[in-house]
HTML snippet that shows the backbone in 3Dmol.js (N, CA, C, O; Angstrom):
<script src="https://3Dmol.org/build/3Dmol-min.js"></script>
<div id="view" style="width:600px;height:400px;position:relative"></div>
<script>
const pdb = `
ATOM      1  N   UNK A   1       0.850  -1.174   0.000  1.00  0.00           N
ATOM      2  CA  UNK A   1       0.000   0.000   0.000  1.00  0.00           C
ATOM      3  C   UNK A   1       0.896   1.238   0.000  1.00  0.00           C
ATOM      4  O   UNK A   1       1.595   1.419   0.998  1.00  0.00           O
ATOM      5  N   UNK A   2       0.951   2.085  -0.982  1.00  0.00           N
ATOM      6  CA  UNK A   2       1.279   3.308  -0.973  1.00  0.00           C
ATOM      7  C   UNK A   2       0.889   4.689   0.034  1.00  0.00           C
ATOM      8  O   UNK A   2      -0.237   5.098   0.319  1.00  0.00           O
ATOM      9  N   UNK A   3       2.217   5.238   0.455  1.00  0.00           N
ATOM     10  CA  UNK A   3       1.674   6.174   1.340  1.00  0.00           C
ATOM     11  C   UNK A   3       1.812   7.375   0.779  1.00  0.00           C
ATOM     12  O   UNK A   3       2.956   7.424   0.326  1.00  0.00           O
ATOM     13  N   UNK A   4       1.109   8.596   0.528  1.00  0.00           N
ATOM     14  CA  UNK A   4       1.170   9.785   0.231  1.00  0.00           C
ATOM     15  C   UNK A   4       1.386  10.493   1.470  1.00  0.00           C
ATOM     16  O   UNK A   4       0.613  10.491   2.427  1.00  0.00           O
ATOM     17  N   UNK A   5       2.590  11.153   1.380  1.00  0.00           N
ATOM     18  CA  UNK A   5       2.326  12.427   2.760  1.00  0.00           C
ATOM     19  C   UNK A   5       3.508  13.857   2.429  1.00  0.00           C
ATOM     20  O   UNK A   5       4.617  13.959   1.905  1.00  0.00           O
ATOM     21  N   UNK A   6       2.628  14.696   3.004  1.00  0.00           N
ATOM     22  CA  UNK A   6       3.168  16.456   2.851  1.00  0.00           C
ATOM     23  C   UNK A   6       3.835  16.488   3.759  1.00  0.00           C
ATOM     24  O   UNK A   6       3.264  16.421   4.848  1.00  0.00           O
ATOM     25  N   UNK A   7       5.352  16.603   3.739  1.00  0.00           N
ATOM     26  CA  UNK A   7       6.325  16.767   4.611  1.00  0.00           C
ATOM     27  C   UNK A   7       6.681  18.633   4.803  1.00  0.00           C
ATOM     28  O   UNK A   7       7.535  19.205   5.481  1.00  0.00           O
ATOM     29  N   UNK A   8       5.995  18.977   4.214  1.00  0.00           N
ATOM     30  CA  UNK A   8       6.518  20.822   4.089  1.00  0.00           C
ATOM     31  C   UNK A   8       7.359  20.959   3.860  1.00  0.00           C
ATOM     32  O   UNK A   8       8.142  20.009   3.848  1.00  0.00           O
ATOM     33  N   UNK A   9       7.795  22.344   3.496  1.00  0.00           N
ATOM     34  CA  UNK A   9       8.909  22.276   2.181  1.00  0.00           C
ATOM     35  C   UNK A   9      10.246  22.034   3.466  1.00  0.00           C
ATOM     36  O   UNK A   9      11.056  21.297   2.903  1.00  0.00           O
ATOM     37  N   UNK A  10      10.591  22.239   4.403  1.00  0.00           N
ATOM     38  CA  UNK A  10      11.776  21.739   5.307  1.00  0.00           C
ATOM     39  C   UNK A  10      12.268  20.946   5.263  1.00  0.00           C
ATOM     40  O   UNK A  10      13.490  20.796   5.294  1.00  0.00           O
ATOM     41  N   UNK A  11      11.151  19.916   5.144  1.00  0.00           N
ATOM     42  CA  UNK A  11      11.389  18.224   5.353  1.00  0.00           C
ATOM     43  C   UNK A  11      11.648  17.813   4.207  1.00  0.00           C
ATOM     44  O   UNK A  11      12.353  16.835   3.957  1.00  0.00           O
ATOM     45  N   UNK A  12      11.136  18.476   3.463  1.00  0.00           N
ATOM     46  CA  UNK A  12      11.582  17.793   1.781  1.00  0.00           C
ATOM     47  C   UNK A  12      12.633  18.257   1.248  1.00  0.00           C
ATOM     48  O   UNK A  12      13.310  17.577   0.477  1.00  0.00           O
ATOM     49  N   UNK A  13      12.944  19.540   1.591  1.00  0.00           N
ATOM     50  CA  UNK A  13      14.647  19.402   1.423  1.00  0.00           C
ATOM     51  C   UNK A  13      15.542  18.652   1.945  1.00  0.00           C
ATOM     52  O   UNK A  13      16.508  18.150   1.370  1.00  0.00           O
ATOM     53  N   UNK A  14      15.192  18.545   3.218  1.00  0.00           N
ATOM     54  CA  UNK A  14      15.497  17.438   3.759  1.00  0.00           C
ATOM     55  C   UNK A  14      16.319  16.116   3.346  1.00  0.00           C
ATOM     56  O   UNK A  14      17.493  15.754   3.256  1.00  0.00           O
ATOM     57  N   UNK A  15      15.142  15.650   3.164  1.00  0.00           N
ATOM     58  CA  UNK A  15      14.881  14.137   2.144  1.00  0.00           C
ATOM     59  C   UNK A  15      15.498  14.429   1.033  1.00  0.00           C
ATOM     60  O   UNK A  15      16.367  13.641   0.659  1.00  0.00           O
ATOM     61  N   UNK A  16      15.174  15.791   0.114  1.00  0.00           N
ATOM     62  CA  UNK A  16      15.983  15.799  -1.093  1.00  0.00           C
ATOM     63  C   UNK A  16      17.554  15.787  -1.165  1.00  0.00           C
ATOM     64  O   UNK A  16      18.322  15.296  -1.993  1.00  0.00           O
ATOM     65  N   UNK A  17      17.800  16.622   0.194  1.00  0.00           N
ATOM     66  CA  UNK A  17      19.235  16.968   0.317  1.00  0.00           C
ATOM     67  C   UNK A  17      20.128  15.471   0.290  1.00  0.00           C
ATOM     68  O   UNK A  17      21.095  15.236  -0.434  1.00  0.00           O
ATOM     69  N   UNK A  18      19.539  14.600   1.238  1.00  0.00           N
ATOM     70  CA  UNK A  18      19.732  12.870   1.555  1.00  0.00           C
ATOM     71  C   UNK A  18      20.214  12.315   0.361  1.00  0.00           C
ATOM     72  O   UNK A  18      21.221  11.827  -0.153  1.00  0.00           O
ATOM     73  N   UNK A  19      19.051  12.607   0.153  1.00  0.00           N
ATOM     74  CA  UNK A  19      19.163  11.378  -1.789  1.00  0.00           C
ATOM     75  C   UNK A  19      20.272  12.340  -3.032  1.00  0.00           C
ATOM     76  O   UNK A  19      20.946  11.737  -3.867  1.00  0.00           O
ATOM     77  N   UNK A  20      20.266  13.160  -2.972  1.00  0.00           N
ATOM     78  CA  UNK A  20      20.909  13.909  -3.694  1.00  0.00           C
ATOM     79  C   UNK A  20      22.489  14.026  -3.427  1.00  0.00           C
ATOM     80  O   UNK A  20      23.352  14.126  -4.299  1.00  0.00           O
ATOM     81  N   UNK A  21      22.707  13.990  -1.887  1.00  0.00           N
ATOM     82  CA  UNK A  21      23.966  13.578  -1.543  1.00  0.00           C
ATOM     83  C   UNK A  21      24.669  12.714  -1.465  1.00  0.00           C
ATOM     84  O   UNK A  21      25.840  12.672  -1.089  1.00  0.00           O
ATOM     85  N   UNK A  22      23.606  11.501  -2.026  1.00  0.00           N
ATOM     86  CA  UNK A  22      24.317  10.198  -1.694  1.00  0.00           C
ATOM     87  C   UNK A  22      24.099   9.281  -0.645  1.00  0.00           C
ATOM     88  O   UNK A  22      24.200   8.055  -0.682  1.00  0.00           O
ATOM     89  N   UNK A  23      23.686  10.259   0.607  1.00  0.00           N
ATOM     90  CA  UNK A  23      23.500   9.265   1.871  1.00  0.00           C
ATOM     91  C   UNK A  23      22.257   8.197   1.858  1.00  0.00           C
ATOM     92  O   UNK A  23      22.364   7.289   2.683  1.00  0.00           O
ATOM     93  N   UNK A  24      20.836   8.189   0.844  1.00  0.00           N
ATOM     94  CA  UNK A  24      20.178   7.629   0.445  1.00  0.00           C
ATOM     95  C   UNK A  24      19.743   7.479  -0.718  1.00  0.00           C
ATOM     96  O   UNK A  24      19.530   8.521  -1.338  1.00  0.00           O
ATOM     97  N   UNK A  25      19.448   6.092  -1.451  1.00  0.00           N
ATOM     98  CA  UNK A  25      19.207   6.034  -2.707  1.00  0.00           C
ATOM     99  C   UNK A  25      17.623   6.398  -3.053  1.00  0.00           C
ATOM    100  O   UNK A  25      17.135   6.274  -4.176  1.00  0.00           O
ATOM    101  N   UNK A  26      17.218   6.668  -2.381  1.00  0.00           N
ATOM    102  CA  UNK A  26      15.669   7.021  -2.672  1.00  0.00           C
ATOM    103  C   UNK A  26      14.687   8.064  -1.467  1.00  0.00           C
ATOM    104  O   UNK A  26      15.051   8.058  -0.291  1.00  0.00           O
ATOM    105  N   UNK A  27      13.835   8.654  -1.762  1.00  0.00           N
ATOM    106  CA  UNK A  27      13.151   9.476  -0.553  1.00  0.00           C
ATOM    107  C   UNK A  27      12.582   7.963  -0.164  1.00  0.00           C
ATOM    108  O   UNK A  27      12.658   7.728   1.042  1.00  0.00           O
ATOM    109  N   UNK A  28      12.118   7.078  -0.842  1.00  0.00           N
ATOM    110  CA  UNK A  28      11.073   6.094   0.468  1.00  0.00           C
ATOM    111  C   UNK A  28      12.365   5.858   1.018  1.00  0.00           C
ATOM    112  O   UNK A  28      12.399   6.300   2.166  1.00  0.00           O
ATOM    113  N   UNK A  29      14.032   5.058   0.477  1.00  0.00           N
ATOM    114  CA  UNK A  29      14.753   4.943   1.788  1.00  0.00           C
ATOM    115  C   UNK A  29      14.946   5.788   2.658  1.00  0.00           C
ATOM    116  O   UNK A  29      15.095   5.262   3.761  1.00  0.00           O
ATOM    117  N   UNK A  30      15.004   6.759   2.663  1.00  0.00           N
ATOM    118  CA  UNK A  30      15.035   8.075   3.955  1.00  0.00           C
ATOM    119  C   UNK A  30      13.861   7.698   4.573  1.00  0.00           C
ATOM    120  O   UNK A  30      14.038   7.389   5.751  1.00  0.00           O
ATOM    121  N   UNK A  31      12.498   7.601   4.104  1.00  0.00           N
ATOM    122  CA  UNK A  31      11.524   7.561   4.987  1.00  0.00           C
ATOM    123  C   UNK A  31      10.929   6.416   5.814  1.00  0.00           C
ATOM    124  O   UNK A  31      10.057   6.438   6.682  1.00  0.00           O
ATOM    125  N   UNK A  32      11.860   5.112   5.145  1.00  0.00           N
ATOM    126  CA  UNK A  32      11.787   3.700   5.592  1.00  0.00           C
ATOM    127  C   UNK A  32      12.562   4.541   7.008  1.00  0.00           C
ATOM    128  O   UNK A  32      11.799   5.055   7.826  1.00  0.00           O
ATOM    129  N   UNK A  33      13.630   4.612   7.165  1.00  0.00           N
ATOM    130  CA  UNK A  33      14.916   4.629   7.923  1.00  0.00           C
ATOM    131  C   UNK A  33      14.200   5.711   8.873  1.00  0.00           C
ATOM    132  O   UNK A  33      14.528   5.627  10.056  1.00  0.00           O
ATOM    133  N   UNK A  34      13.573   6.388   8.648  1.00  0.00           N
ATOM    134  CA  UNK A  34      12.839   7.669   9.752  1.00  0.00           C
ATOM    135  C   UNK A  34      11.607   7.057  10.450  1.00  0.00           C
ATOM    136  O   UNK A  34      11.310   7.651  11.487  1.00  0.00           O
ATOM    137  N   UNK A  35      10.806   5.992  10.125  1.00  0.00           N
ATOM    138  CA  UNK A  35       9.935   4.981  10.672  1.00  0.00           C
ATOM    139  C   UNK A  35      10.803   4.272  11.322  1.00  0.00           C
ATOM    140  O   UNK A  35      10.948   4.493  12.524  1.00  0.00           O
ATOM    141  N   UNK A  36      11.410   3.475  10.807  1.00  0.00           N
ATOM    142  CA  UNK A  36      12.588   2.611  11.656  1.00  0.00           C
ATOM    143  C   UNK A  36      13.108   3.183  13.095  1.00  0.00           C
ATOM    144  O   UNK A  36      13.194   2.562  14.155  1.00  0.00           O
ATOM    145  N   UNK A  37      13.459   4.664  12.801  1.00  0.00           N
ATOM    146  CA  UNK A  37      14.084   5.144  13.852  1.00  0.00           C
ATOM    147  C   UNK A  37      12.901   5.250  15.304  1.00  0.00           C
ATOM    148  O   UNK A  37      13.009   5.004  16.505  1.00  0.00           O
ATOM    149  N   UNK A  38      11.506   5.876  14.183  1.00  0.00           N
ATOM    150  CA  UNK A  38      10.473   6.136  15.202  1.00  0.00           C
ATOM    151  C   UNK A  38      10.117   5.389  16.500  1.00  0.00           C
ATOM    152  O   UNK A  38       9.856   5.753  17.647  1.00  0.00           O
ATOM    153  N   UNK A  39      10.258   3.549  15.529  1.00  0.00           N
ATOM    154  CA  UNK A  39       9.393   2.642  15.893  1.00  0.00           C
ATOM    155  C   UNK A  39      10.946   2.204  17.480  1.00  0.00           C
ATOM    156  O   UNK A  39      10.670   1.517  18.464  1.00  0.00           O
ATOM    157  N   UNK A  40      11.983   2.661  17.302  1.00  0.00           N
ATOM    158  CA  UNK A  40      13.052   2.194  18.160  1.00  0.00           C
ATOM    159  C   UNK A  40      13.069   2.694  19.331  1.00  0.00           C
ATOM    160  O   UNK A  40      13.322   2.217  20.437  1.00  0.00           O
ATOM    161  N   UNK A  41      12.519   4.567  18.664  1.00  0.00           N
ATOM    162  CA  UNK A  41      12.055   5.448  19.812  1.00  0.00           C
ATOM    163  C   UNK A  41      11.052   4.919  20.964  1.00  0.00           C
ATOM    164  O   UNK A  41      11.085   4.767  22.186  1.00  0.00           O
ATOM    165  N   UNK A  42       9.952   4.682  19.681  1.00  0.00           N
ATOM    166  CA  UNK A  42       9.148   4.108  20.776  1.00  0.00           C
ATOM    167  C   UNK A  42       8.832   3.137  21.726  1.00  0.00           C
ATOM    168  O   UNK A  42       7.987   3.190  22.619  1.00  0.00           O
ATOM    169  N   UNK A  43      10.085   1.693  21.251  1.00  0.00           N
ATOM    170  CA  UNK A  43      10.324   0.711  21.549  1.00  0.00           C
ATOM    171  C   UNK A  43      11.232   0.980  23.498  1.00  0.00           C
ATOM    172  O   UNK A  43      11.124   0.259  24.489  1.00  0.00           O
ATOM    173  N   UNK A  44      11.831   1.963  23.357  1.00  0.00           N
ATOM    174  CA  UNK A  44      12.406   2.615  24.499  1.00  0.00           C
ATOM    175  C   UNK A  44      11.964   3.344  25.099  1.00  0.00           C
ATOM    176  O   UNK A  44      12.654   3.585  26.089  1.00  0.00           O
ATOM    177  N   UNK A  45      10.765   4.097  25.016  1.00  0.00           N
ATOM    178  CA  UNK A  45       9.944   4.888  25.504  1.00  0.00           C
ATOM    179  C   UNK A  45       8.962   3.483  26.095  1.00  0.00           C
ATOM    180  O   UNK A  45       8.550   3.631  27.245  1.00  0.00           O
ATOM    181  N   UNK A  46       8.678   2.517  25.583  1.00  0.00           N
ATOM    182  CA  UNK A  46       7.904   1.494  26.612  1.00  0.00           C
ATOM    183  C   UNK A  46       9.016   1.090  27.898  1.00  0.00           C
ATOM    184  O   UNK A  46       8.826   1.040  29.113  1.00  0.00           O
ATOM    185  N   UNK A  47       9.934   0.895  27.281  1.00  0.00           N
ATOM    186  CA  UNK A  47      10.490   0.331  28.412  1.00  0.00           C
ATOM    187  C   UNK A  47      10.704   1.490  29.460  1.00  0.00           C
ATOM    188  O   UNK A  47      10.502   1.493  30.675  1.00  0.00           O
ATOM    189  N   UNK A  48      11.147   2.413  28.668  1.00  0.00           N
ATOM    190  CA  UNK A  48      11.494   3.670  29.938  1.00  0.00           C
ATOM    191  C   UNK A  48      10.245   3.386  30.806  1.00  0.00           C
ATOM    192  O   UNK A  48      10.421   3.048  31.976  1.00  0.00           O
ATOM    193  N   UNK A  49       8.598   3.539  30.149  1.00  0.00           N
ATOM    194  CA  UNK A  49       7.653   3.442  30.920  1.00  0.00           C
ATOM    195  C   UNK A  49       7.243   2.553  32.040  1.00  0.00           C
ATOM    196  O   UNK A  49       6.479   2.648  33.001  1.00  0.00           O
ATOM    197  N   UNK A  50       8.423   1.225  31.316  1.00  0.00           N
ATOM    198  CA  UNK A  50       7.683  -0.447  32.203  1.00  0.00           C
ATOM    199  C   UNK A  50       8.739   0.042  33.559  1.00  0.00           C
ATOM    200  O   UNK A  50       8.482  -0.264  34.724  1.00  0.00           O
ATOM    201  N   UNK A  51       9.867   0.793  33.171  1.00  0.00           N
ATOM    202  CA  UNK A  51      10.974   0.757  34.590  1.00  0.00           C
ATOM    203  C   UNK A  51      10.426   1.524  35.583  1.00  0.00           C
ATOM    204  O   UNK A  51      10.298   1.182  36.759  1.00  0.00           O
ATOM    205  N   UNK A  52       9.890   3.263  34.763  1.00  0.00           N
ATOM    206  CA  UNK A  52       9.277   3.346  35.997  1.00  0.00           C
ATOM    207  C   UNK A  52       8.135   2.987  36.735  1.00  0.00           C
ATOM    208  O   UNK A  52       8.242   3.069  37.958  1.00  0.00           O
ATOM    209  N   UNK A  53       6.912   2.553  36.194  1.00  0.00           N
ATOM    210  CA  UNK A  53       5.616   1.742  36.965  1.00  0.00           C
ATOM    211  C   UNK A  53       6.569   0.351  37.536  1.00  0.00           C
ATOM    212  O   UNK A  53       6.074  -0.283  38.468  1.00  0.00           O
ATOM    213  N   UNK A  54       7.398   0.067  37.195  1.00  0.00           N
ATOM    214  CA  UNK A  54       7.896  -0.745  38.439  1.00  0.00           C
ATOM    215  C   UNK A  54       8.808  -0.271  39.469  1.00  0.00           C
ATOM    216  O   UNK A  54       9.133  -1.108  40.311  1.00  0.00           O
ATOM    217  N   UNK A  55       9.504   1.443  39.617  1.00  0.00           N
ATOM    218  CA  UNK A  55       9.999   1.696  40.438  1.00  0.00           C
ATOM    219  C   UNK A  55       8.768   1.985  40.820  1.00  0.00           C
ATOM    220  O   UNK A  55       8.580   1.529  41.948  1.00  0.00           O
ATOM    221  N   UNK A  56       7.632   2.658  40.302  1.00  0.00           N
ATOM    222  CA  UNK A  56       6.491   3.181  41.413  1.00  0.00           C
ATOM    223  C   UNK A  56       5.609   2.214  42.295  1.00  0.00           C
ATOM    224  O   UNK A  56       5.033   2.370  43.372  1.00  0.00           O
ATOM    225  N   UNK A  57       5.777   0.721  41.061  1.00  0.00           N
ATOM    226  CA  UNK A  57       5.383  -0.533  42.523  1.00  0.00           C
ATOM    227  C   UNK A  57       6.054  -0.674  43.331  1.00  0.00           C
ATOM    228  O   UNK A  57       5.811  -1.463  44.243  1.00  0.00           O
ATOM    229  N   UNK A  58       7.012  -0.030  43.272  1.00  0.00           N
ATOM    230  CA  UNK A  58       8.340  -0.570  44.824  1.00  0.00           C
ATOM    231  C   UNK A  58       8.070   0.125  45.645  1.00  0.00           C
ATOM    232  O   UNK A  58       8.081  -0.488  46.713  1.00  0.00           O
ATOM    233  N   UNK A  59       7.711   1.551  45.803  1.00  0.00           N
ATOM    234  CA  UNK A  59       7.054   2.773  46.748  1.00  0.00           C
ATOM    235  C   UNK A  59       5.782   2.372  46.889  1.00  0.00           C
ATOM    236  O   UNK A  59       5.550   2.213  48.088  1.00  0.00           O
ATOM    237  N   UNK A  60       4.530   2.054  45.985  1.00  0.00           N
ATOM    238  CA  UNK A  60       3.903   1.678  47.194  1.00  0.00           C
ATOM    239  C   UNK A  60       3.660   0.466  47.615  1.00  0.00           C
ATOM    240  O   UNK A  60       2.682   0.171  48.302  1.00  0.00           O
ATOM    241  N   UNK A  61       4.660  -0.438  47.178  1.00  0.00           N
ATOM    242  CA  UNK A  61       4.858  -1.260  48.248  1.00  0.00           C
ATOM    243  C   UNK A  61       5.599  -1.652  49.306  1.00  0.00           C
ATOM    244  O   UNK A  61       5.744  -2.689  49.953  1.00  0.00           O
ATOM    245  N   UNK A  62       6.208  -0.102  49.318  1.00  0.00           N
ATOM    246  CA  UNK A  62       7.514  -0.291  50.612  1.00  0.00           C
ATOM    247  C   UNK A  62       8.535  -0.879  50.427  1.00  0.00           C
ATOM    248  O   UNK A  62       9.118  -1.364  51.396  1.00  0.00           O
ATOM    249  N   UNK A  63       8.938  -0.982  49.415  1.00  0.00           N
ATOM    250  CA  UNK A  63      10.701  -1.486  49.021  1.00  0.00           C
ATOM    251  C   UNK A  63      11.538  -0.651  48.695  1.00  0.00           C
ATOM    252  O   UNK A  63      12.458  -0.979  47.944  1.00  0.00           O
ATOM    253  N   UNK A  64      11.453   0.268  49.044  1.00  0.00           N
ATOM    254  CA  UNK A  64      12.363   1.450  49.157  1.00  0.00           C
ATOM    255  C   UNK A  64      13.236   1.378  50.373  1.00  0.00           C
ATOM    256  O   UNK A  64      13.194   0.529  51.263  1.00  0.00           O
ATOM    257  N   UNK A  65      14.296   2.751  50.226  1.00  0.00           N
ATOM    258  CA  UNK A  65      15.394   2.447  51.492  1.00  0.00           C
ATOM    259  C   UNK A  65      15.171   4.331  51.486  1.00  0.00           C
ATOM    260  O   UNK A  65      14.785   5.069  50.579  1.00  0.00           O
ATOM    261  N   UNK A  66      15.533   4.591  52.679  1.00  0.00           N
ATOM    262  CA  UNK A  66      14.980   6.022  52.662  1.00  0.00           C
ATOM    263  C   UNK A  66      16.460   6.550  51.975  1.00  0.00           C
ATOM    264  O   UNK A  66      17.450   5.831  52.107  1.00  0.00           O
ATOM    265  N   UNK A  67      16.565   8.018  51.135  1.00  0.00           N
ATOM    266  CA  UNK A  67      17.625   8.487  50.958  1.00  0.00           C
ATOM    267  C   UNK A  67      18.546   9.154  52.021  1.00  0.00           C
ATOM    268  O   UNK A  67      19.503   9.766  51.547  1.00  0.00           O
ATOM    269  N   UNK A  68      18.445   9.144  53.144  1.00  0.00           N
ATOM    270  CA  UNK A  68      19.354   9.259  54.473  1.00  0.00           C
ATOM    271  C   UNK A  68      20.271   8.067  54.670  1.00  0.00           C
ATOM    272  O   UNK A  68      21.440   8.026  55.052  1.00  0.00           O
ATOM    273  N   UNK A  69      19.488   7.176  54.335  1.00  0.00           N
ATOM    274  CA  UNK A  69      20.478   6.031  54.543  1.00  0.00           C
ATOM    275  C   UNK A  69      21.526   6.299  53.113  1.00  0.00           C
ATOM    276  O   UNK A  69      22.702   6.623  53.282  1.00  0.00           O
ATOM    277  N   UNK A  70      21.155   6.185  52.233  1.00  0.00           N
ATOM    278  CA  UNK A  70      21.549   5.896  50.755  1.00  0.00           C
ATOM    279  C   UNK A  70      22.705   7.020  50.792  1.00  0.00           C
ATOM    280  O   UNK A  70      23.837   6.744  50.396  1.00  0.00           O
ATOM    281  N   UNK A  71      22.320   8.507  51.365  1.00  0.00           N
ATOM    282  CA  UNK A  71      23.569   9.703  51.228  1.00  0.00           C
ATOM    283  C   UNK A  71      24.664   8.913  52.584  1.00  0.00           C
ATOM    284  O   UNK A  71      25.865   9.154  52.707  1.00  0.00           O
ATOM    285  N   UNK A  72      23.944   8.067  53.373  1.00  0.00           N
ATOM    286  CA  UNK A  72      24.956   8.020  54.533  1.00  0.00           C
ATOM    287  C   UNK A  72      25.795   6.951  54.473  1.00  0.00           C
ATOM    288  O   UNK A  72      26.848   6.913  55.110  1.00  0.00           O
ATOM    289  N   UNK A  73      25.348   5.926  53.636  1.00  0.00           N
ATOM    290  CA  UNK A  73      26.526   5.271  52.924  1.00  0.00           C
ATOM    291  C   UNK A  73      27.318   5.544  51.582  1.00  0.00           C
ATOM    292  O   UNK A  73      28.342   4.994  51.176  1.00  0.00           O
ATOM    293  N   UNK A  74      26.555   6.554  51.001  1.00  0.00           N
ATOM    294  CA  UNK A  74      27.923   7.037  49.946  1.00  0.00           C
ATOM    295  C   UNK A  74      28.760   7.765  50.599  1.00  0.00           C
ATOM    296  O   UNK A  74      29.916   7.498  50.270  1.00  0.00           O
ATOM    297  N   UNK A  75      28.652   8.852  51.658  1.00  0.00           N
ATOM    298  CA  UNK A  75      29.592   9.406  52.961  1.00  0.00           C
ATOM    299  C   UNK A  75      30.611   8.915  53.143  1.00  0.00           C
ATOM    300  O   UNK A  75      31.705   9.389  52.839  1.00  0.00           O
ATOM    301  N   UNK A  76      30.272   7.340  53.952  1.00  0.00           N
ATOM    302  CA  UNK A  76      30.902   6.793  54.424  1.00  0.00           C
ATOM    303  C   UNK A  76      32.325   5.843  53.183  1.00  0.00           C
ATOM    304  O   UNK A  76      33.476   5.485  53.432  1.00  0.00           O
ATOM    305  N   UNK A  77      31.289   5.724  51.611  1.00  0.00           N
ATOM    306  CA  UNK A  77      32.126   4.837  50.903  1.00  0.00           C
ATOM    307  C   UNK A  77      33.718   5.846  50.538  1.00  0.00           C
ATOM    308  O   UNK A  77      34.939   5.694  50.521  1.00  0.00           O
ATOM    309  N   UNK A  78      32.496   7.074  50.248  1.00  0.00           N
ATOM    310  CA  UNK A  78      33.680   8.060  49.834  1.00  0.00           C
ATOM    311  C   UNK A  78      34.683   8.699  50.522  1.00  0.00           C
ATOM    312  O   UNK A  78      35.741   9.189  50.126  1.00  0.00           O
ATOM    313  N   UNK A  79      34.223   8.624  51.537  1.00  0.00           N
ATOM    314  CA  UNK A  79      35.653   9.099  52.864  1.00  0.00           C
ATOM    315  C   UNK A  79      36.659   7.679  53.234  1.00  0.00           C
ATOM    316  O   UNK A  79      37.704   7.628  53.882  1.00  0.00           O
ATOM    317  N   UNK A  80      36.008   6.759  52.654  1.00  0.00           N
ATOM    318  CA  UNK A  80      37.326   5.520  52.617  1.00  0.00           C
ATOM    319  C   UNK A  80      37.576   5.560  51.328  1.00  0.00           C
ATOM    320  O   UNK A  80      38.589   4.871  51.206  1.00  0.00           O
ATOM    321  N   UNK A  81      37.369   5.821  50.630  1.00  0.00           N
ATOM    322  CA  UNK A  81      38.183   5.792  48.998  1.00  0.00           C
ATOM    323  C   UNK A  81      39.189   6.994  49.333  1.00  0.00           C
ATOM    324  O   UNK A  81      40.379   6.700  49.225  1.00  0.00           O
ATOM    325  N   UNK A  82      38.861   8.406  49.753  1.00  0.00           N
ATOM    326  CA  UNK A  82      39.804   9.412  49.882  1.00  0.00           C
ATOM    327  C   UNK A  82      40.771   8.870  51.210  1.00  0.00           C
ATOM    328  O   UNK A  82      41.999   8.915  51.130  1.00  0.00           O
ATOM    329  N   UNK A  83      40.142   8.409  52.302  1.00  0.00           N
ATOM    330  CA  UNK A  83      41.423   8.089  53.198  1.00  0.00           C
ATOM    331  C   UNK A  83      42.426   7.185  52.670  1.00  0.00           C
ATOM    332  O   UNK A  83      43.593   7.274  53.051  1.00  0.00           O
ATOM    333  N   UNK A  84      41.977   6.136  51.639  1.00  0.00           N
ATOM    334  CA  UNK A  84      42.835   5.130  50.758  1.00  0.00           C
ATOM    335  C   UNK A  84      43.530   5.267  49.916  1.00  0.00           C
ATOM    336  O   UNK A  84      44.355   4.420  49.573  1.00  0.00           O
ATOM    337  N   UNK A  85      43.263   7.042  49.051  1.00  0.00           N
ATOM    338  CA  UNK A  85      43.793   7.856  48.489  1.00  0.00           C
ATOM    339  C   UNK A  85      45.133   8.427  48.769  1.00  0.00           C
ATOM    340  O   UNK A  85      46.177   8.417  48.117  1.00  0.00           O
ATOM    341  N   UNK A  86      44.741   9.035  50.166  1.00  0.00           N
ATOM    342  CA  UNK A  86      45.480   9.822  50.817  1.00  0.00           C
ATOM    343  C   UNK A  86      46.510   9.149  52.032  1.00  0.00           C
ATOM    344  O   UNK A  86      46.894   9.752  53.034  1.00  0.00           O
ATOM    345  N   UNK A  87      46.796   7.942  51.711  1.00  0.00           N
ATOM    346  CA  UNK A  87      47.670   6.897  52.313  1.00  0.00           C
ATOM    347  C   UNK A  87      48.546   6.898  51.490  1.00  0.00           C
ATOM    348  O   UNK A  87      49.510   6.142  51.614  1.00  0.00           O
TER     349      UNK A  87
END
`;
const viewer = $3Dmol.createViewer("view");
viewer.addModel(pdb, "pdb");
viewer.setStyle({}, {cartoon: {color: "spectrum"}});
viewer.zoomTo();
viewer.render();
</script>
């Protein structure tokens, strides 16, 4: 199935500039390769989504560690890396 679509004149220089330079042999390859990219986008935009609804099941289900603790052991890691330093 054929797709028709108005890219405005930006985008079609664009595309023209592509094919004309060499970097693609055709406007559909530019526009294959700009779907492609979309569909990768969006492929990572789910996951970004699945990580956080599962950090937000961990809060409310209380599997969290408060950040007092979390700053009070990087404190502690980093003042033995510099005293180990500074030996």
């Amino acid at each position: 199935m054929a797709i028709s679509a108005d890219l405005g004149a930006t985008l079609e220089k664009v595309v023209n500039d592509l094919v004309e330079n060499g970097r693609y042999n055709s406007k559909s390859e530019v526009l294959r390769e700009g779907v492609r990219l979309v569909q990768e986008r969006e492929a990572r935009l789910r996951e970004l989504d699945a990580m956080i609804q599962s950090g937000l099941d961990d809060i409310d289900a209380g599997r969290t560690i408060p950040a007092e603790e979390v700053f009070a052991e990087l404190r502690q890691l980093v003042a033995e890396i510099a005293q180990k330093k500074a030996s």
